[in-house]
C-alpha positions in Angstrom: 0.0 0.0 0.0 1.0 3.4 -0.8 1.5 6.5 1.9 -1.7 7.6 1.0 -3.4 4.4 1.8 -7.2 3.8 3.1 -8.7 1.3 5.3 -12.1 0.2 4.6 -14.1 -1.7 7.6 -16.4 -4.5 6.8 -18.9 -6.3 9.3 -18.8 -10.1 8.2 -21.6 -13.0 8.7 -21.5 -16.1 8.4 -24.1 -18.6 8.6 -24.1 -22.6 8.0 -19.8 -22.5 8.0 -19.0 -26.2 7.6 -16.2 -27.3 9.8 -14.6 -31.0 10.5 -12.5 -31.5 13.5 -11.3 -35.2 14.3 -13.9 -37.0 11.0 -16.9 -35.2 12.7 -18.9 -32.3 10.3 -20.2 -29.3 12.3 -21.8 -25.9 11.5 -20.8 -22.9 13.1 -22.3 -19.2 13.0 -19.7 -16.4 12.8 -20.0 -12.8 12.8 -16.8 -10.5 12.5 -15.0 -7.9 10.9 -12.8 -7.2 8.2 -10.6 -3.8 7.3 -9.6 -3.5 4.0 -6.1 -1.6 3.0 -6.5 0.4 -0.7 -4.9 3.1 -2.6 -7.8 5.8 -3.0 -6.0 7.1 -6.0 -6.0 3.6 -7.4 -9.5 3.2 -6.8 -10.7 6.0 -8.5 -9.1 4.7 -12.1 -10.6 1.5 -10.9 -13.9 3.2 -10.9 -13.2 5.7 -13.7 -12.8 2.4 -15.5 -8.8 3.1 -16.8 -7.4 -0.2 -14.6 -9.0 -3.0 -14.2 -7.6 -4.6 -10.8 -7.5 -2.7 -7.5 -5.1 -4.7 -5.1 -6.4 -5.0 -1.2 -4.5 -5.7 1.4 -6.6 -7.1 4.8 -5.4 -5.3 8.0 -6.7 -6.7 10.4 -9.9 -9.4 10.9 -11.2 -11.4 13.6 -14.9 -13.6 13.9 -16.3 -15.6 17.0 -18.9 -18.4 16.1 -20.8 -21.0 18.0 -22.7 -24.4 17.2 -24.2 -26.8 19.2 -21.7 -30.0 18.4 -18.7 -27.7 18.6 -18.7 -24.7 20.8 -17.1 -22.0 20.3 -15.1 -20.8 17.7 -13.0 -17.8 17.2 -11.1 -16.9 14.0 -8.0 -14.3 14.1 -5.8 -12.8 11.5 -2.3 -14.4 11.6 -0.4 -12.1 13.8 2.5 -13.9 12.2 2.3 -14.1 8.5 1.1 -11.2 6.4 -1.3 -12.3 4.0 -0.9 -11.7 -0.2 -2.8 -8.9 -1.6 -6.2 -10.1 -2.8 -8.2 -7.4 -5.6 -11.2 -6.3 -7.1 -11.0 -7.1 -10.6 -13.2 -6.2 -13.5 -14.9 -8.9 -15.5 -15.3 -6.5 -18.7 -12.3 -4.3 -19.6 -13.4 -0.5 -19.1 -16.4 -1.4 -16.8 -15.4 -1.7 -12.9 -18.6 -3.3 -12.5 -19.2 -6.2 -12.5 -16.1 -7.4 -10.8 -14.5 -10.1 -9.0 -13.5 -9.8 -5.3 -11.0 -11.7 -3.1 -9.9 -11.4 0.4 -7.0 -13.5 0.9 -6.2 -14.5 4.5 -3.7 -15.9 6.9 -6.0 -17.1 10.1 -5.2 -18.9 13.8 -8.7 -20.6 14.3 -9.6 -21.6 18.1 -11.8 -24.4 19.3 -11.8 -24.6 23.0 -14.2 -27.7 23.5 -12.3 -30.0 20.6 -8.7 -29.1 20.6 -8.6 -27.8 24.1 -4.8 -25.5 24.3 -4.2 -26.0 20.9 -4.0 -22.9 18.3 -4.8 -23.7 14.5 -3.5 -21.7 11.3 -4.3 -22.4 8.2 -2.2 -25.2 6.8 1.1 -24.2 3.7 0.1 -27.1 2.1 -3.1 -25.0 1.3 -2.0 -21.6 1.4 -4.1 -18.8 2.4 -8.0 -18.6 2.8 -9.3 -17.3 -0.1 -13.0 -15.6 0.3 -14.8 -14.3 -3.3 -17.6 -12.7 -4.8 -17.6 -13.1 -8.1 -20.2 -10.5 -8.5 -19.9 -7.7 -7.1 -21.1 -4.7 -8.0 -19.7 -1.7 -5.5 -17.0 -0.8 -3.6 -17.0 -1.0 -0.6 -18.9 -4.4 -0.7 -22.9 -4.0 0.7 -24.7 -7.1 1.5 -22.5 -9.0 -0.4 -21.8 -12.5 -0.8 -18.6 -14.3 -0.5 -17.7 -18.1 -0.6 -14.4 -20.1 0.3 -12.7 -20.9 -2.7 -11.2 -23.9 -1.6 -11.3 -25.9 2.1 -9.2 -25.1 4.2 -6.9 -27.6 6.1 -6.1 -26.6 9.6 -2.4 -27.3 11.7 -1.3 -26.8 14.9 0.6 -23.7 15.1 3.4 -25.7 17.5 3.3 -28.5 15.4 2.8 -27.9 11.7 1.9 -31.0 9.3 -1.1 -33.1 10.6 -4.2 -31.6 9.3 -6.8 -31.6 12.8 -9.2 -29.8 11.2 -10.8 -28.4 8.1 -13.0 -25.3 6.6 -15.3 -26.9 4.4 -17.4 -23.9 3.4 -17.9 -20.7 4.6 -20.8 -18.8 3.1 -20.4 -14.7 3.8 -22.2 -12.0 3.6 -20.0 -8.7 4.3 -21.8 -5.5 5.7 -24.9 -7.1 5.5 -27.9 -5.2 5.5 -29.4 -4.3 8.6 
């Protein structure tokens, strides 16, 4: 990001996440939020329609979530390994909108009641969580819908390798409408 850089903050939720720990599927409710590093500048040749990709940078994100079979669950940016830049990209040269929106994502997932004093991150074997909306249609997003591109395997932070748990889905809808 560039000295003149802006944060955008997003309110996340998440109903019906699918989650295995240990063989055993469970849903989990989240609600969170997201901020969003752009270039303003950038954005307004996004808009303006003379680029066609405006890199985003998360800053900072954090969820809690419940469900009945496995407790609670909280989510945290990766204090330790800055995520890639994800984008807002154009589907039509010249035309902002419709556009293609990722949030890419280095996470230390919690769950207390399964993996009591252990802290999860998302595996390297499958890279960062990848959230997109492949239609969006303003920026910032408004009751927008994202999905997980890809499950997610889940490590132990102290003892990286053996995947304990996995994000199967995770259906999103950032700054919902209230």
């Amino acid at each position: 990001m560039s000295a003149t850089s802006s944060v955008e903050n997003v309110h996340r939720l998440t109903k019906g996440a699918q989650l295995t720990v240990g063989g055993r599927p469970h849903v989990v409710d989240f609600s969170g939020d997201t901020s969003i590093g752009y270039d303003p500048a950038v954005l307004e040749q996004y808009r303006a329609g003379a680029i066609s990709t405006l890199p985003l940078l998360v800053h900072a994100d954090s969820c809690d979530g419940a469900g009945t079979t496995i407790g609670e669950v909280t989510w945290v940016m990766d204090p330790e390994r800055v995520p890639p830049a994800g984008f807002l990209s154009a589907v039509a040269p010249g035309q902002p909108f419709p556009g293609v929106q990722e949030y890419l994502l280095n996470i230390n997932v919690t769950i207390p009641d399964l993996l009591p004093g252990i802290t999860l991150r998302n595996a390297l074997a499958t890279g960062p969580v990848i959230l997109r909306n492949s239609n969006a249609v303003v920026f910032p997003p408004a009751n927008d819908e994202y999905e997980l591109v890809q499950p997610i395997g889940l490590e132990d932070v102290r003892d990286p390798g053996p995947v304990l748990a996995t994000i199967d889905s995770f259906p999103t809808i950032v700054n919902p409408l209230r």
